[in-house]
C-alpha positions as CSV (number, residue, x, y, z in Angstrom):
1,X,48.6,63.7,43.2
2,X,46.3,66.2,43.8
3,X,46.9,70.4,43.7
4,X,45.4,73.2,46.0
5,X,44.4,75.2,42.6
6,X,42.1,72.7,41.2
7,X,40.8,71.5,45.0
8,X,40.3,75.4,45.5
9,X,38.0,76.1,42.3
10,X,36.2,73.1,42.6
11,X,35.5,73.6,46.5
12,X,34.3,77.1,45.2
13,X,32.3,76.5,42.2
14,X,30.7,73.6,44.6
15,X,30.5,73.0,48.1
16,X,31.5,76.6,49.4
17,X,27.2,77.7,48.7
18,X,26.7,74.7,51.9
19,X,30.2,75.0,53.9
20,X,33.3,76.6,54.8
21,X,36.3,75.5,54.4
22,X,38.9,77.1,58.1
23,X,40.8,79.9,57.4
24,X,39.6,80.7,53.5
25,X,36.0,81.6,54.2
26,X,33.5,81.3,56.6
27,X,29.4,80.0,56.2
28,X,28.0,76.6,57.0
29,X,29.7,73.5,58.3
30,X,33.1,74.0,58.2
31,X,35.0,71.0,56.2
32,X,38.4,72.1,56.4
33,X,40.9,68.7,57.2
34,X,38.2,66.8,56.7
35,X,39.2,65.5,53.0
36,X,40.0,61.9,54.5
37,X,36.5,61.6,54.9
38,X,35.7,62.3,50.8
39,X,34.0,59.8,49.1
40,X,33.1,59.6,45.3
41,X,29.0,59.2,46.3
42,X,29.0,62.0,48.4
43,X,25.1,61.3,48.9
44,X,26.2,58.4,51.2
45,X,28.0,60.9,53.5
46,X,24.9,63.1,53.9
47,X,21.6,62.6,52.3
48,X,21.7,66.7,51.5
49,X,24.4,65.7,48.9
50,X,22.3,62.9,47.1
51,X,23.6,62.8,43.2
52,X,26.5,64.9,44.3
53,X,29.8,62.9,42.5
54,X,33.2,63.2,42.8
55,X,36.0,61.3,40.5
56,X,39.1,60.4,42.1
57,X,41.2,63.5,41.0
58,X,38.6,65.3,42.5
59,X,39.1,63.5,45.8
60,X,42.6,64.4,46.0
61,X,42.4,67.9,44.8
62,X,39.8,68.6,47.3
63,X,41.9,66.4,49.8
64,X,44.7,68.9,49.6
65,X,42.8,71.9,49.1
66,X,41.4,71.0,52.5
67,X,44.7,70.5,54.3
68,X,46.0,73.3,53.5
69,X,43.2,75.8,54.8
70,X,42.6,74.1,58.5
């Protein structure tokens, strides 16, 4: 099970410098419910993100993280 406290810090010491995530901040493209779409080779998602990992806690943190701030 993931948690919004480790989705939140790990959103913020890594993807919040390219997007935002709803109702917590505001910048680039805006990812907020879109934690379905998390994969572990984020690179394959967007080539911007190439060598950009993410283990499967990860995932769900970020998952949850995500739902909560639409």
């Amino acid at each position: 099970m993931g948690t919004f406290a480790a989705g939140q810090a790990k959103y913020v010491a890594n993807c919040a410098i390219c997007h935002s995530a709803g109702t917590f901040d505001a910048g680039g493209s805006n990812i907020a419910g879109r934690g379905g779409n998390l994969v572990s080779n984020l690179g394959s998602l967007s080539p911007g993100m190439n060598g950009i990992t993410l283990t499967a806690q990860e995932i769900l943190d970020l998952k949850v993280f995500l739902a909560a701030v639409q």
